[in-house]
C-alpha positions, 0 to 999 in steps of 0.5 A: 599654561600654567598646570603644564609648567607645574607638571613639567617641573613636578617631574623634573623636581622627581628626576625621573623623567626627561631634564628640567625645562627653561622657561622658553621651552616650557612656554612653547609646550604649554602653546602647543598642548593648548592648541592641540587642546583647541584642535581636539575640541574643535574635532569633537563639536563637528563630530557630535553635529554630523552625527547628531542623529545617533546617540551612541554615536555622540557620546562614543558609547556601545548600546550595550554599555551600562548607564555609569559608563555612558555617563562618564563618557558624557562627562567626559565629552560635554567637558571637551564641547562646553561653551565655556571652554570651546571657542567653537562657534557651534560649541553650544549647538554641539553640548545641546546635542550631547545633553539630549543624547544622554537624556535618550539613552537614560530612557530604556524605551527609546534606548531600545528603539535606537538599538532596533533602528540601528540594527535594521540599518546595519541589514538595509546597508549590507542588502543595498551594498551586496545589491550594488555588488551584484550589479558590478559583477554583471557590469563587468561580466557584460563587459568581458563577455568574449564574442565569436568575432573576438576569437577570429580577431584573436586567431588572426593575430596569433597564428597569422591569418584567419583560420576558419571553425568547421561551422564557417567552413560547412556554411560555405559549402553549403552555400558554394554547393547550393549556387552550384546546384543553380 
């Protein structure tokens, strides 16, 4: 609460920014940034413990980030989950987590096996999803096939009666010719 006081009064003092604030408005500022602060925090512990199984992931960095901008982004992450300052219940679970992660991508063997593993999960997920689209497309195309009944069903509606294909109408014959025949 009160580094935001200072810095609110700090910019005040320059006169550039928005009109000194009292002391009521400073407080409520400082209340809000703290729990937004808090919120933010508590964001990052359940994000690192859902995806715990990816190290990049964890510490928000691309596989081909060099080693300093992993380790600010380290920083920057096992400040926001540390114990300490995160009232979290799985804070400490969650710095465990981050402290591995950028023990596994400091090792280039096993950062190169994350890359590979990702890489074949990314093409399992593109062959499962174009799989699972396929089958739509069939569903649907078994669902929308239009039968010789549906026509009939679809003349008789629009010209007001059955009006009977050439095919129907040569088996009839037949058959009216066949039992004439009898």
């Amino acid at each position: 609460k009160k580094e935001v006081k200072e810095e609110v009064k700090e910019a005040g003092a320059e006169k550039t920014g928005p009109p000194p604030m009292d002391d009521a408005d400073l407080d409520l500022l400082s209340e809000f940034l703290s729990e937004t602060s808090h919120l933010e925090r508590k964001q990052q512990v359940e994000r690192i413990i859902k995806y715990r199984l990816n190290p990049f992931e964890v510490l928000q960095c691309r596989a081909d980030m060099p080693d300093d901008e992993i380790n600010a982004g380290y920083r920057k992450i096992s400040l926001m989950v540390h114990p300490d300052k995160c009232q979290h219940p799985r804070a400490e679970e969650a710095f465990g987590i981050c402290k591995k992660a950028l023990a596994e991508l400091q090792e280039e063997e096993k950062r190169v096996f994350y890359v590979e593993i990702m890489g074949a999960a990314r093409l399992e997920a593109e062959r499962e999803l174009k799989q699972q689209k396929k089958k739509e497309r069939e569903a649907l195309a078994a669902r929308n096939k239009v039968t010789a009944k549906d026509v009939d069903k679809l003349r008789a509606a629009l010209l007001g009666g059955v009006k009977k294909r050439k095919r129907e109408e040569e088996e009839e014959a037949g058959t009216v010719a066949a039992d004439a025949e009898e």
